[in-house]
N, C-alpha and C positions, 0 to 999 in steps of 0.2 A: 519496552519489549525485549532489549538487547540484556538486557538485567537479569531476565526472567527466562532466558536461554533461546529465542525464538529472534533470524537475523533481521526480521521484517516483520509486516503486519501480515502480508499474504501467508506467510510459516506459520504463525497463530492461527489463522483463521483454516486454516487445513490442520491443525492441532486438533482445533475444536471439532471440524467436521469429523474427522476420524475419532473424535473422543480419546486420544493420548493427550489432550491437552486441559489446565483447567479452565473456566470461564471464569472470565476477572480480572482483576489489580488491584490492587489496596489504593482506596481513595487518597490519593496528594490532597493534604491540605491548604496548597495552594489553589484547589481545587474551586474554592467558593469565591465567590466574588469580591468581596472585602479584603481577602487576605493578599498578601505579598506577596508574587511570583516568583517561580524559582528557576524558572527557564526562560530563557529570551524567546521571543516573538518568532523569530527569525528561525533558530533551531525547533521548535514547533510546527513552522511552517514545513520547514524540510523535511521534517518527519511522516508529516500528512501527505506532501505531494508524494516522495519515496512510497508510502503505500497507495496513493492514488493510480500513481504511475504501473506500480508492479497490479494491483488490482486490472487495469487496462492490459497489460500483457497476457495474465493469467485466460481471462476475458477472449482474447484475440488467440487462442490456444494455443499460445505458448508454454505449458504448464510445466512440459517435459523439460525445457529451457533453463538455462541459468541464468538469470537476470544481468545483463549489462547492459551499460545507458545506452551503448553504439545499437543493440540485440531491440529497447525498445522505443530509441529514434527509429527504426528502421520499421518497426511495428507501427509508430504513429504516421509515418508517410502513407503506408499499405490501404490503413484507414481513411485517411484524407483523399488520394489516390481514387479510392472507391466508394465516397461519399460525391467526388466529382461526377465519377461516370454513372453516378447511378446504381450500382450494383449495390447497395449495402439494404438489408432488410430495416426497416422501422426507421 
């Protein structure tokens, strides 16, 4: 994503919502199952959880917000918090 101008996943996906952005990537050929990977496991993971995480912020209306890990440790307490007491819908 960082390639293609967008610092995150959440920046793509409000690219796309606003339509300034295109839908897509050019398929990695590492892509298929056979083939040779070209990125660790590990840097993958962090990639996914980084947009998991900021997706959860966004979510939690922080949108206006700039993302910082202190901004959405503090968001995931809020949540847990209020999944204790009860208050949280669904």
């Amino acid at each position: 994503m960082r390639k293609e101008g967008y610092d995150s996943g959440v920046a793509y996906m409000i690219a796309i919502k606003a339509k300034t952005g295109a839908a897509g990537f050019p398929c990695r050929g590492s892509r298929a199952f056979v083939k040779a990977k070209t990125r660790p496991l590990a840097e993958k993971l962090q990639n996914f959880l980084d947009y998991l995480f900021r997706c959860v912020f966004v979510s939690a209306g922080c949108l206006d917000e700039e993302y910082t890990l202190e901004k959405a440790v503090e968001v995931f307490r809020g949540i847990r918090r209020r999944r204790k007491e009860g208050t949280m819908g669904c």
